[in-house]
C-alpha positions in Angstrom: -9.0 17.7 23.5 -6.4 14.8 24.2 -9.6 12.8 25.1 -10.7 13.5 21.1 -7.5 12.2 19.9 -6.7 9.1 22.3 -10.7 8.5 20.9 -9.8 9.0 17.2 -6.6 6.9 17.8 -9.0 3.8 19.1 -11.1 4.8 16.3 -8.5 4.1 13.9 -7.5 1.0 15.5 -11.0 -0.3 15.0 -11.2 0.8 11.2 -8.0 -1.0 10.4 -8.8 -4.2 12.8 -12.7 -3.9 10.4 -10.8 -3.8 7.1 -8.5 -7.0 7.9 -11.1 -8.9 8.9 -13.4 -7.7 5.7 -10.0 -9.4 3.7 -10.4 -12.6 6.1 -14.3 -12.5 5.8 -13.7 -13.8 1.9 -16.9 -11.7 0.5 -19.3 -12.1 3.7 -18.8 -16.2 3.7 -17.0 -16.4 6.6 -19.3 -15.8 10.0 -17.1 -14.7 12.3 -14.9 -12.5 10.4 -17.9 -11.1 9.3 -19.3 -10.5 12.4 -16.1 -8.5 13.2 -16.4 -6.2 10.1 -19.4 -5.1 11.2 -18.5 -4.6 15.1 -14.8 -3.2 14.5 -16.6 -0.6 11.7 -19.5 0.5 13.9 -17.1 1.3 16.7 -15.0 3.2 14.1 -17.6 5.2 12.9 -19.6 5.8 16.6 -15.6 7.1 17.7 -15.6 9.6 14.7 -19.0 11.0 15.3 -18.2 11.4 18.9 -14.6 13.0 18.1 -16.4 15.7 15.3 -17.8 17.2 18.4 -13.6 18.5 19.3 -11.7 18.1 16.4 -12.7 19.9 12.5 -14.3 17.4 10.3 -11.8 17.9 7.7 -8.7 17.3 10.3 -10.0 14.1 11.7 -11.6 12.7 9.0 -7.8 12.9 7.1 -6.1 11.6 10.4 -8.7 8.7 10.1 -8.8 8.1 6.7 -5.0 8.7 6.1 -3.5 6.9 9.2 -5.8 3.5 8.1 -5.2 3.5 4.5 -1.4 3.9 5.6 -1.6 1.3 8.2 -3.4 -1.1 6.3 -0.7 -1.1 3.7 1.8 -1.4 6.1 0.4 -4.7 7.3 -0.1 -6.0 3.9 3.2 -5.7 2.9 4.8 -6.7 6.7 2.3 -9.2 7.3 0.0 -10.8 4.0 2.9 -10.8 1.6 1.7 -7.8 -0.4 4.1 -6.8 -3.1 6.4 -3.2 -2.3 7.5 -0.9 -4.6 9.3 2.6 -4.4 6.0 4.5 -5.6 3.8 2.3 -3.0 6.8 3.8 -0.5 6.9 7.0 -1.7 2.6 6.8 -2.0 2.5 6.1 1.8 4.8 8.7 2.7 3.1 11.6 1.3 -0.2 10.1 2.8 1.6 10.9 6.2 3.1 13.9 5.2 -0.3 15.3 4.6 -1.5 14.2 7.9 0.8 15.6 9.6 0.7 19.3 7.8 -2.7 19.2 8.3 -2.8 18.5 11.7 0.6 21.6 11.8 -1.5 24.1 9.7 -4.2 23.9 12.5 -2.1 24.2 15.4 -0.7 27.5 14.2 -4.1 28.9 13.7 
């Protein structure tokens, strides 16, 4: 099972790493970035498919999906210069506060 996760963790990585370089890729113009969307995104999704095989769809699926979205925000605000505000704060939070009770709720199962 700590194979799944350590997988879904890289899987993550890969989603996030796909999405920044769909930002640099500028609408497909860019080669390389491009490249990189596509490679970063297929590893992404093989990972999932291979970690639905351990963990419930609807668990990892919200780890995946949640963790990114919250990462990627992170970075744009840290990194690109994206703007912050207390509901884009207070958005991210309960985006990781779901995670993590849905991730509690099936441990106590």
């Amino acid at each position: 099972m700590l194979y799944s996760w350590m997988i879904l963790f890289i899987s993550i990585f890969a989603e996030v790493s796909g999405t920044l370089c769909l930002k640099y890729s500028h609408g497909f113009s860019r080669i390389i970035p491009t490249i990189f969307v596509f490679i970063f995104y297929g590893l992404s999704f093989w990972g999932l498919s291979v970690v639905l095989k351990k963990i419930e769809v609807g668990i990892a699926y919200a780890v995946w999906a949640g963790i990114g979205t919250a990462a990627v925000a992170l970075i744009g605000i840290c990194f690109l210069g994206e703007r912050v505000s207390a509901m884009k704060i207070a958005s991210l939070m309960l985006i990781i506060v779901g995670v993590v009770g849905l991730n509690f709720s099936t441990s106590t199962q």
